[in-house]
C-alpha positions as CSV (number, residue, x, y, z in Angstrom):
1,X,-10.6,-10.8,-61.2
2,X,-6.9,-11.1,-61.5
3,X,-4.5,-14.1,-61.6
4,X,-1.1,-13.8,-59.3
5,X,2.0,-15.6,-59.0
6,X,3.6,-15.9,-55.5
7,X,7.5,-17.6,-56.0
8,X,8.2,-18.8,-52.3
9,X,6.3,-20.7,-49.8
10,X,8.3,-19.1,-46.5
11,X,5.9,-17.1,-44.3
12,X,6.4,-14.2,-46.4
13,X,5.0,-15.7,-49.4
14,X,2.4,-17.5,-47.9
15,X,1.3,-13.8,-46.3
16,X,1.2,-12.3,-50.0
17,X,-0.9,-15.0,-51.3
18,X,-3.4,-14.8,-48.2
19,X,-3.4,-11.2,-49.0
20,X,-4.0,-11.4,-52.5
21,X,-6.7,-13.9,-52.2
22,X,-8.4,-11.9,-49.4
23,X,-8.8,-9.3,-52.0
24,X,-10.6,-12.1,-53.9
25,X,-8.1,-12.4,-56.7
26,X,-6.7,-15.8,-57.6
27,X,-3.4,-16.9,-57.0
28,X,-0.9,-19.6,-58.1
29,X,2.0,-20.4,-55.2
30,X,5.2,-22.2,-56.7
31,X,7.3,-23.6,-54.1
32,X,10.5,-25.0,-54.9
33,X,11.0,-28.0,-52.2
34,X,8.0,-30.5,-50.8
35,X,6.8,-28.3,-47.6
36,X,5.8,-25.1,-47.0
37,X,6.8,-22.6,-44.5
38,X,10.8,-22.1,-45.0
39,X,12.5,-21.6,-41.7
40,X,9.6,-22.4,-39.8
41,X,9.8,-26.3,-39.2
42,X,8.9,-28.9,-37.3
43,X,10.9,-32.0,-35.7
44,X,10.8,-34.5,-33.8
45,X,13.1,-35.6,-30.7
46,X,12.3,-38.5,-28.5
47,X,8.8,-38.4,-29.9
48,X,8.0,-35.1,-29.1
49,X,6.9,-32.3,-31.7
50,X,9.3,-29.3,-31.6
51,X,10.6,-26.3,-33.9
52,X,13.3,-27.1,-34.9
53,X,14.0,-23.0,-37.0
54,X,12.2,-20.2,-35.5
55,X,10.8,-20.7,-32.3
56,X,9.7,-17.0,-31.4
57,X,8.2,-14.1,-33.0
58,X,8.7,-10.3,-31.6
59,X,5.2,-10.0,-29.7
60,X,6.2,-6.1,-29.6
61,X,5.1,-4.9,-33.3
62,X,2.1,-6.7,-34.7
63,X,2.4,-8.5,-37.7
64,X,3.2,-12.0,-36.7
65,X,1.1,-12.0,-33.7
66,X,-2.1,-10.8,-35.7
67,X,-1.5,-13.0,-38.5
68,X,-1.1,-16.0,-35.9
69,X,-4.3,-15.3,-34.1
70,X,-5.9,-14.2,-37.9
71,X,-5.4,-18.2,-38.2
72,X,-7.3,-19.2,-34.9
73,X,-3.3,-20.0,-33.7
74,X,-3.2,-19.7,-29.7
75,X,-0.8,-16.6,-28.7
76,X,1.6,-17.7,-25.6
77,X,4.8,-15.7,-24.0
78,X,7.7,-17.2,-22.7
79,X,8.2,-17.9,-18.9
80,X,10.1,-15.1,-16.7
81,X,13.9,-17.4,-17.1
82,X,16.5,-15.0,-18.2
83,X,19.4,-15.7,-20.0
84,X,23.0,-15.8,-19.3
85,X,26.5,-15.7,-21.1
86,X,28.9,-18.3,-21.0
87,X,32.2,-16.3,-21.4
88,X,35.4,-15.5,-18.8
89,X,34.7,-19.3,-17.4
90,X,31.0,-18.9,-15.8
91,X,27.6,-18.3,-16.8
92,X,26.7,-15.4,-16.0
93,X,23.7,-12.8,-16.1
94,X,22.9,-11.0,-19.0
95,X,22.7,-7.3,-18.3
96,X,20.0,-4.8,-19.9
97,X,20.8,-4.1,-23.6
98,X,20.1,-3.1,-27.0
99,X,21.6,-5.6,-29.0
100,X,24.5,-5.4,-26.6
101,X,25.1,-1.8,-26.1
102,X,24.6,-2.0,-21.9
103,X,21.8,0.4,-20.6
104,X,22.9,-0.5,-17.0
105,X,26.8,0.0,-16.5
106,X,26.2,-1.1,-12.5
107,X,24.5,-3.8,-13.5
108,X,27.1,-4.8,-16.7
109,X,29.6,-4.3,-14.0
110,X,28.0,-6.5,-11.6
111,X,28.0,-9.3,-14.0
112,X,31.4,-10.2,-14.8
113,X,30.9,-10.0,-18.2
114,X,34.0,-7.7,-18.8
115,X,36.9,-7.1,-17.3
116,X,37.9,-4.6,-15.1
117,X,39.6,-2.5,-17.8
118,X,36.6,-3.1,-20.2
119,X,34.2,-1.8,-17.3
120,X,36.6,1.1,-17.1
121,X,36.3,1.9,-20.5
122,X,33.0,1.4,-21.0
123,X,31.7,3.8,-18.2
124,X,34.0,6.3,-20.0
125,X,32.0,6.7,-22.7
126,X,32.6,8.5,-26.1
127,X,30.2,9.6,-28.6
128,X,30.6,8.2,-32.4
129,X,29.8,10.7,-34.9
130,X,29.5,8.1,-38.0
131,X,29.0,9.5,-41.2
132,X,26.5,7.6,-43.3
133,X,26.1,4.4,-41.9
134,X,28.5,1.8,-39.7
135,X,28.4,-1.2,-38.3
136,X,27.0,-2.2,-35.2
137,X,30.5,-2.9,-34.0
138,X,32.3,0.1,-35.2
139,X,29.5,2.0,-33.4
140,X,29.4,0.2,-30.1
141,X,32.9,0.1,-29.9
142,X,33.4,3.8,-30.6
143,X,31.1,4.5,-27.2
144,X,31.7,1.8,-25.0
145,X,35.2,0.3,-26.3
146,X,35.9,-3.3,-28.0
147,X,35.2,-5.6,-24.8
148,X,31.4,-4.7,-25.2
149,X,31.4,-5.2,-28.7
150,X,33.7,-9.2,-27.7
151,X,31.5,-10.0,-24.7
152,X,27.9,-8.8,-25.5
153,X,26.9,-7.7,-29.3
154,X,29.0,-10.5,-31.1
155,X,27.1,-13.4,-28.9
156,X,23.9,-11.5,-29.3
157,X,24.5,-10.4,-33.1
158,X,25.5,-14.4,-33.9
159,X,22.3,-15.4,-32.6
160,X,19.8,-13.1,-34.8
161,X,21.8,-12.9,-37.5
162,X,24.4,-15.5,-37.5
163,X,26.8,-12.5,-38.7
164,X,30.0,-10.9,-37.4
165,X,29.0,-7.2,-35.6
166,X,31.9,-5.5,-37.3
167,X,30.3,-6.4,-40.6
168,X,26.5,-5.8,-39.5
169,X,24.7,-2.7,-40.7
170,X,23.8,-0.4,-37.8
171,X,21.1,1.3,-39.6
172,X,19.8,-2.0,-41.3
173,X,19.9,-4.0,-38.4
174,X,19.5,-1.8,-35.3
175,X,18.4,1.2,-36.3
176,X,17.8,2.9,-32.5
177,X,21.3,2.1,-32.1
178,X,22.2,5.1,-33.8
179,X,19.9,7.6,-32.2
180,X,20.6,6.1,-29.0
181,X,24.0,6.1,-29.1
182,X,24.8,9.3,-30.8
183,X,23.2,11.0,-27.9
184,X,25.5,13.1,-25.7
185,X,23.7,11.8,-22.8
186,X,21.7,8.0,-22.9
187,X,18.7,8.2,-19.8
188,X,17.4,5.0,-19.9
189,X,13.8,4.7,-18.0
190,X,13.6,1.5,-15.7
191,X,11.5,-0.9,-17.8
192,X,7.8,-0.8,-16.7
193,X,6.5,-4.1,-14.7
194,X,3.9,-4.3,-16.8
195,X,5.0,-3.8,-20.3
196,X,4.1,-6.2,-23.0
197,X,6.4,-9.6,-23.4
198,X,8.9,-8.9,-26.1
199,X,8.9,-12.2,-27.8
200,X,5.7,-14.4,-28.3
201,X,5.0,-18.0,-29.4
202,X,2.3,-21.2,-30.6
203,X,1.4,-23.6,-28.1
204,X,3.3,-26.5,-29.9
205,X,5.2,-24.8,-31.8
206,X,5.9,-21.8,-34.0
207,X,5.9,-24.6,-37.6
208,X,2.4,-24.0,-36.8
209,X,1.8,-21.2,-38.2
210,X,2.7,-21.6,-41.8
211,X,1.0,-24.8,-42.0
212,X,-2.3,-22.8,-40.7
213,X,-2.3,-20.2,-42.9
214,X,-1.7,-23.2,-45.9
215,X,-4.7,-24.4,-44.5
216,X,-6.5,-21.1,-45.0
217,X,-5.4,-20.7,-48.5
218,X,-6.4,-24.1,-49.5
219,X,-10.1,-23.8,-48.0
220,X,-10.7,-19.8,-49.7
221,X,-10.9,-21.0,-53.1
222,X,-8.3,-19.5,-54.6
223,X,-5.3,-20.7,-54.4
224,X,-3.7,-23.3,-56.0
225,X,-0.5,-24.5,-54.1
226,X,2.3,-26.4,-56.2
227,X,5.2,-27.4,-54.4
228,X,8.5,-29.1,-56.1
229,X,8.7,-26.5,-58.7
230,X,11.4,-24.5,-59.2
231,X,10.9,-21.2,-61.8
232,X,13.1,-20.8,-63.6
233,X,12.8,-16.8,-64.9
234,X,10.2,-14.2,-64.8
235,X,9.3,-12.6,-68.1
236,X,7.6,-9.7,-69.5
237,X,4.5,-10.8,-72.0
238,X,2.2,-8.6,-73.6
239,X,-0.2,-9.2,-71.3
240,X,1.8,-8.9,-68.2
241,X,3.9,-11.2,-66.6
242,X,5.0,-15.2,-67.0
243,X,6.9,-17.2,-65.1
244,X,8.7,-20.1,-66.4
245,X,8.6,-23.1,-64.2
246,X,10.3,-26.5,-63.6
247,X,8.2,-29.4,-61.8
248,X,10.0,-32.6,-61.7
249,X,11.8,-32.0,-65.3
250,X,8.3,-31.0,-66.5
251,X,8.8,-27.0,-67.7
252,X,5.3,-25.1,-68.5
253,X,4.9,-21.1,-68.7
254,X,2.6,-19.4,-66.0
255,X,0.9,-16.5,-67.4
256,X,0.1,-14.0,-64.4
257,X,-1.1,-10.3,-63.8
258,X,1.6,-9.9,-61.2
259,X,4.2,-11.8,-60.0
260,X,5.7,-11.5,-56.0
261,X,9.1,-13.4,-55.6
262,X,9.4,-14.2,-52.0
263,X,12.6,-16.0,-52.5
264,X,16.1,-15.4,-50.9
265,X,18.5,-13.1,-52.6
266,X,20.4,-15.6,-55.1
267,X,17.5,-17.6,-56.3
268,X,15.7,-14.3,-56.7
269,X,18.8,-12.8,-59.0
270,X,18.9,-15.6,-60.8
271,X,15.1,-15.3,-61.7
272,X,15.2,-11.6,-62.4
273,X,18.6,-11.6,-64.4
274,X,17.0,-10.6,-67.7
275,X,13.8,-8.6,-66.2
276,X,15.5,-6.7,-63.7
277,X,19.1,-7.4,-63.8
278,X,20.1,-4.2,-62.1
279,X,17.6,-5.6,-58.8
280,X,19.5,-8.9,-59.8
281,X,23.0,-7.9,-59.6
282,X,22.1,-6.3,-56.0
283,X,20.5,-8.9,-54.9
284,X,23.6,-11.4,-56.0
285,X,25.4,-9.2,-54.0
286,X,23.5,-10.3,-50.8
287,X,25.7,-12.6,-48.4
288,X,24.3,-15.5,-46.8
289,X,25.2,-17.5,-42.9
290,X,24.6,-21.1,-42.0
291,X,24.5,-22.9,-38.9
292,X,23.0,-25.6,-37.5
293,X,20.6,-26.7,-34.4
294,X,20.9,-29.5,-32.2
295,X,18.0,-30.4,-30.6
296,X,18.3,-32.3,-27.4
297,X,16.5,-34.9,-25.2
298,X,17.3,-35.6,-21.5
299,X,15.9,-38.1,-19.0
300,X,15.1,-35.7,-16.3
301,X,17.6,-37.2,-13.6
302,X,18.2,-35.1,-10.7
303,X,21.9,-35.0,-12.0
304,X,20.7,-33.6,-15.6
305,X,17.8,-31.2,-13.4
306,X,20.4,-29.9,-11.3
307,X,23.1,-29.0,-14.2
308,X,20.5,-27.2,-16.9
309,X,17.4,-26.5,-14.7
310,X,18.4,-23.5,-12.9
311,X,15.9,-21.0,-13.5
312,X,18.0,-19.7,-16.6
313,X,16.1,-20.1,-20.3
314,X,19.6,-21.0,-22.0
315,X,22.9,-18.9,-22.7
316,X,24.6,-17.0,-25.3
317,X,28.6,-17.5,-26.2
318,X,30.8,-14.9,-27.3
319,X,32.9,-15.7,-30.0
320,X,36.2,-14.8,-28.8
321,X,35.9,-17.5,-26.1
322,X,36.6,-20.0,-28.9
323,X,33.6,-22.3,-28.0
324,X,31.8,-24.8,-30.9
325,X,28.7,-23.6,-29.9
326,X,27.2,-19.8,-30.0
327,X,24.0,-20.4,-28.2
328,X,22.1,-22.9,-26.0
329,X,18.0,-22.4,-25.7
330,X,16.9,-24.2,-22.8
331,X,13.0,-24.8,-24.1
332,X,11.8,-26.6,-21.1
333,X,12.6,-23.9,-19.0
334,X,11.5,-21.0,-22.0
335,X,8.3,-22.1,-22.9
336,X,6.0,-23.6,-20.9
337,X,4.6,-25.8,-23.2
338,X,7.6,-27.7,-24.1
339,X,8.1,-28.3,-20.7
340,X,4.5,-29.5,-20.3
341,X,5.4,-31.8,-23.3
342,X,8.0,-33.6,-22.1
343,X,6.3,-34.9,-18.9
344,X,5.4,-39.0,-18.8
345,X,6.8,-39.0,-22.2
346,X,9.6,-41.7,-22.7
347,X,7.7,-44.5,-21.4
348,X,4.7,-43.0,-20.1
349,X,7.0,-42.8,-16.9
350,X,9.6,-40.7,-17.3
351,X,10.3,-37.0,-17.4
352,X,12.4,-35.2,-20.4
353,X,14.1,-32.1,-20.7
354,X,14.3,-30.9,-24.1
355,X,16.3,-27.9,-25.0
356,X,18.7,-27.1,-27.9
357,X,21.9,-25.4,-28.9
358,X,23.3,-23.3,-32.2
359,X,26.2,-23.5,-34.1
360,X,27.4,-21.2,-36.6
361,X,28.4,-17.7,-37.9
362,X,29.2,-16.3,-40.8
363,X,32.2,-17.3,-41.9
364,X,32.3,-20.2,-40.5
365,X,30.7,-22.6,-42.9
366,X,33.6,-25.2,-43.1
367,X,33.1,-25.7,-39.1
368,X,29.8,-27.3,-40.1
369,X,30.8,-29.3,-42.9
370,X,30.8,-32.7,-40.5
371,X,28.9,-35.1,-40.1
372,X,26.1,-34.5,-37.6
373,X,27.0,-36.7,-34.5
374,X,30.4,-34.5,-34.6
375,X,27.8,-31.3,-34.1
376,X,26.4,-33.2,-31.3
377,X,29.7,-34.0,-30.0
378,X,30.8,-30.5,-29.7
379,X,27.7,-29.6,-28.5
380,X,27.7,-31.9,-25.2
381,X,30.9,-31.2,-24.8
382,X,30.4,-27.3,-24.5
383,X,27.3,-28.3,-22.6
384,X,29.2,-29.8,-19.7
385,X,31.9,-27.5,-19.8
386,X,29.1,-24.7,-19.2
387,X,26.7,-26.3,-16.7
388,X,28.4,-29.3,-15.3
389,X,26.5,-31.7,-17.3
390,X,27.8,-35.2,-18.2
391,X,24.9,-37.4,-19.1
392,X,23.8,-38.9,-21.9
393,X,21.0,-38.0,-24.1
394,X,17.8,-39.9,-24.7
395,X,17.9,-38.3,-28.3
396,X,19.0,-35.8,-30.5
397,X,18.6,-34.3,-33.8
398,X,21.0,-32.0,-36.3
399,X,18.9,-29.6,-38.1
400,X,21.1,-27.6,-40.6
401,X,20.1,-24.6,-42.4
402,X,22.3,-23.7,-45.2
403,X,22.8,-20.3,-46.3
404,X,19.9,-19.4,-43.7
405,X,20.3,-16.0,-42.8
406,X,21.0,-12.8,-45.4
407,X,23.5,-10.8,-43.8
408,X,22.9,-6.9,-43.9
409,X,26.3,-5.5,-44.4
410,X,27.0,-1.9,-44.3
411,X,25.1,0.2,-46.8
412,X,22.3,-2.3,-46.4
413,X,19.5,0.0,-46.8
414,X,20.7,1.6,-49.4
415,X,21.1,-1.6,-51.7
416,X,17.2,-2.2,-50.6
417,X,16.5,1.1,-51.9
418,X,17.9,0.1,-55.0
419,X,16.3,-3.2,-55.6
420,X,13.2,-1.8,-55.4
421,X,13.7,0.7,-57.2
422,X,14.9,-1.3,-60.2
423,X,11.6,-4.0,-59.7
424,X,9.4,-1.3,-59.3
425,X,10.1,-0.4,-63.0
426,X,8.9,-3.7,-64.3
427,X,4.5,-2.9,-63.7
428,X,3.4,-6.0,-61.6
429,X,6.5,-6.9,-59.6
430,X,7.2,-7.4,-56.2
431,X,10.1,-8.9,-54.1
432,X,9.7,-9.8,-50.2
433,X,11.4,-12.1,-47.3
434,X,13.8,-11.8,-45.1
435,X,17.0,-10.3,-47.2
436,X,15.0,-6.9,-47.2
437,X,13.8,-5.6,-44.3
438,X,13.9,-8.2,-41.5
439,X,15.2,-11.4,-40.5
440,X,12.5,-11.7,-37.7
441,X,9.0,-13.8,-38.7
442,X,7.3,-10.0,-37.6
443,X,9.2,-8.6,-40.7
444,X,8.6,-11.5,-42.7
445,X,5.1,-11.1,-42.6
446,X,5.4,-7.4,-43.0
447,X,7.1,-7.8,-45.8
448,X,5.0,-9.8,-47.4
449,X,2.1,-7.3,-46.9
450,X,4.1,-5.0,-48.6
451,X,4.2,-7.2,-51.6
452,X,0.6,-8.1,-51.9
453,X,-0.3,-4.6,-51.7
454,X,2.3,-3.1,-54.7
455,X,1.1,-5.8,-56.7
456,X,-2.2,-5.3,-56.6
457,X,-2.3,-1.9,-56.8
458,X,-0.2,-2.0,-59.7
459,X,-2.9,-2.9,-62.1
């Protein structure tokens, strides 16, 4: 029987440790603030239970699902609302894409999205021969011209990633991009009625999921769980590894036969400075977005119901219209069960409408450093520009996530490569979470296999 450390108590280290402990080895998880599960959280608004991080896991590759139902978590799928963008003064159908790049010009065209000239330029396509890799501007822009790149991949860019698409990694990010659009010729097949939902959820909420598999650790046995400890460095001992860690002023050494830091990139550097301070000085040289999420609560009025419940499940804003917000997710209308949740609630008479909007990119850090009734300000007032509405809300609540998301510049993969290529040469080491391979709680959870498994097998 071996001892591990997980650093990290995000859904990628909680993964490692469930795998580690599945293999019926002990483990020790240090988390660094009071709860578990990182950008997977719970809130409440008007005294309903909603996410207010990650609301949605990619149901189309299998490691958050399985994980989820691994649990005992119910599995549900959004409803069949599409979105829209807000840009050129109307909301307005969001055509089939890869992460922008159209695979219906009729259909782009039909939209309004662009303008004539961008439609023009865009059906007069041009093939990008990059060499190495590019962004996922540069290489959108080279096929389809700059007006794609404004209107579709920077609104749909800011909302994974929070980052700017002229500074996103192609080949980190999107890799089908570049096979796809490198192509002399791009035959999209019309997409199959009955293809599996892309995106998948928790009744209740996605926060669930962390906090089940927490449970699960704590029942096997083996795992103790220790949060408000921050470590401090990893070492090398004769007998393995050690981390030194701080709870509440209160610094002890850890002794462990493996060590898995599921940490985000600066932390993580600042751990590994002396162990692995080539992997460290990568790592520092990961850049992080914040932004912020308002989460709303309306009296369903028929005012209120006739401005946001339109069949849409929310809208995404292109930066270049010079809007506060970058994104508005109408839950009610998304997911079934937050609709379901908002019925008889204020009252036990009255209807809500919960939904929530996104504000944020990178770069953009000072537009957030207000207080948060100015973030709900800006927010109604794009609201109403968009959809009409003018009422007031029943409640609402700022959740801010600083430095949330790792931004995968250009030569993205390559730094990855490196990273674990320098913690690979330190026997019993392992890094995972989202600055690697993934922003998406799928990848997450991926990653953390990966982890588990190098550590293990490293002994």
């Amino acid at each position: 029987m071996r001892r591990f450390i997980v650093v990290g108590g995000g859904i990628s280290g909680l993964t490692a440790a469930r795998d580690l402990a599945d293999a019926g080895h002990d483990v020790l998880l240090l988390e660094a603030t009071d709860r578990l599960g990182g950008k997977l959280r719970r809130g409440e608004v008007a005294g309903v239970t909603v996410d207010v991080g990650a609301e949605a896991m990619i149901n189309r590759r299998p490691e958050a699902v399985a994980l989820a139902t691994a649990v005992g978590l119910p599995v549900t799928h959004p409803t069949a609302a599409t979105s829209r963008v807000w840009t050129r003064g109307a909301l307005r159908p969001l055509p089939r894409t890869l992460m922008g790049a159209p695979l219906d010009l009729d259909q782009l065209e039909a939209s309004g999205i662009l303008s004539p000239e961008g439609v023009t330029r865009a059906r007069h396509q041009q093939v990008p021969h990059p060499d190495g890799d590019v962004s996922v501007g540069d290489l959108v822009a080279a096929r389809y011209g700059d007006e794609v790149v404004d209107r579709l991949v920077e609104p749909l860019l800011g909302g994974v990633y929070a980052g700017q698409a002229r500074a996103i990694s192609a080949r980190a990010a999107v890799p089908q991009l570049l096979d796809l659009l490198t192509r002399d010729q791009i035959s999209v097949p019309d997409p199959p009625t009955a293809a599996a939902p892309v995106f998948a959820g928790v009744p209740g909420g996605m926060w669930q999921l962390p906090e089940a598999v927490a449970a699960a650790l704590a029942g096997s046995g083996r795992v103790d769980v220790r949060r408000d400890v921050v470590v401090r460095e990893v070492r090398r001992t004769p007998e393995g590894l050690a981390v030194v860690a701080d709870q509440l002023g209160i610094v002890s050494v850890e002794a462990a036969d493996g060590v898995v830091v599921a940490t985000p990139a600066a932390p993580t550097a600042r751990m590994l400075a002396d162990l692995a301070p080539v992997a460290a000085r990568e790592l520092a040289g990961i850049d992080y977005a914040s932004s912020a999420l308002v989460t709303f609560a309306f009296r369903a009025d028929p005012d209120v119901t006739a401005a946001i419940d339109v069949g849409a499940s929310g809208f995404l804003v292109p930066p270049v219209d010079g809007r506060a917000v970058k994104a508005a997710t109408f839950s009610f209308a998304k997911w079934e069960w937050v609709r379901a949740a908002g019925l008889d609630k204020l009252d036990h008479q009255t209807d809500l409408l919960l939904f929530r909007t996104s504000l944020g990119r990178h770069g953009e850090e000072q537009a957030l450093q207000v207080p948060d009734d100015e973030l709900v300000r800006a927010s109604l007032e794009d609201l109403a520009a968009a959809t009409g509405l003018t009422a007031a809300p029943v409640d609402a609540v700022v959740q801010r996530w600083g430095g949330g998301l790792p931004q995968y510049a250009v030569g993205h993969v390559e730094r990855v490569a490196r990273i674990r290529a320098a913690v690979a040469e330190v026997p019993g080491l392992a890094v995972c979470g989202a600055a690697y391979d993934g922003v998406g709680i799928a990848a997450c959870v991926a990653s953390g296999h990966r982890a588990a498994g190098e550590v293990a097998a490293a002994g």
